[in-house]
C-alpha positions in Angstrom: -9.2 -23.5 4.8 -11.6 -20.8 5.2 -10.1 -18.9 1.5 -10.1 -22.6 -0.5 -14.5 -22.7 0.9 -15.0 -19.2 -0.7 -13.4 -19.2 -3.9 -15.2 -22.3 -4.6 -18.6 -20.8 -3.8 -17.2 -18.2 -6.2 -16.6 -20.6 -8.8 -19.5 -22.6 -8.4 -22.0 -19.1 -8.9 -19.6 -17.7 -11.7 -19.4 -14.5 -9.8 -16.2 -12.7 -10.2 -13.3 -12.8 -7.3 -13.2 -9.5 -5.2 -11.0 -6.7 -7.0 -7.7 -6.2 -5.9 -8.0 -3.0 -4.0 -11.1 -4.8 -2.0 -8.4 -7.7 -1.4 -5.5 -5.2 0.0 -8.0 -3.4 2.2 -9.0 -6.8 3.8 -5.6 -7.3 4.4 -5.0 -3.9 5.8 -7.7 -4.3 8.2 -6.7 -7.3 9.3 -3.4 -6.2 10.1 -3.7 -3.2 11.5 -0.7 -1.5 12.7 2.2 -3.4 11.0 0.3 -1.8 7.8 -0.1 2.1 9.6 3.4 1.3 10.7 4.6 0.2 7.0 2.7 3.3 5.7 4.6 5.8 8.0 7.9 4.7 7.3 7.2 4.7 3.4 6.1 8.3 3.6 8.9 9.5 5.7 11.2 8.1 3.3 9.5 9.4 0.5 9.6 13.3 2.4 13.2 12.7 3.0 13.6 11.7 -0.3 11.9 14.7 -1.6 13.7 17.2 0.9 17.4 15.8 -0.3 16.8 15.8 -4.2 15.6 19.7 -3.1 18.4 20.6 -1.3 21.0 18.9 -3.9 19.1 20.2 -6.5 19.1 23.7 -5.2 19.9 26.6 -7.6 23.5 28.6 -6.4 22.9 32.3 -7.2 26.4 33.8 -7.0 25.9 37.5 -5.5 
C-alpha cells in the first residue's frame, strides 16, 4: 500500500522514480542478513571457482 501512495506522489510532481542501485540498496537494508548471507555464498563460489579453473588450468613443466 505504502509503494502504490509514493509512486503516485512521484507521478503527480513529474519527478523521476529512484535509480535502480538506490532501489537495491533499500532492499538490502531492509533485509539485512539474508542479503550479507547471499553475498558470502556468491563470493565463495566465485573464489572456488577461480581456484579450480587455476588449478585445472595449471601449466605441467616436465623436468
Amino acid at each position: 500500500m505504502n509503494n502504490k501512495i509514493i509512486s503516485d506522489d512521484v507521478a503527480r510532481k513529474g519527478t523521476p522514480s529512484p535509480s535502480f542501485v538506490k532501489l537495491a540498496m533499500k532492499n538490502m537494508v531492509r533485509k539485512g542478513s539474508q542479503s550479507l548471507s547471499h553475498f558470502g555464498l556468491t563470493a565463495l563460489g566465485f573464489l572456488g571457482f577461480i581456484l579450480l579453473v587455476a588449478v585445472l588450468g595449471k601449466p605441467h613443466i616436465p623436468q
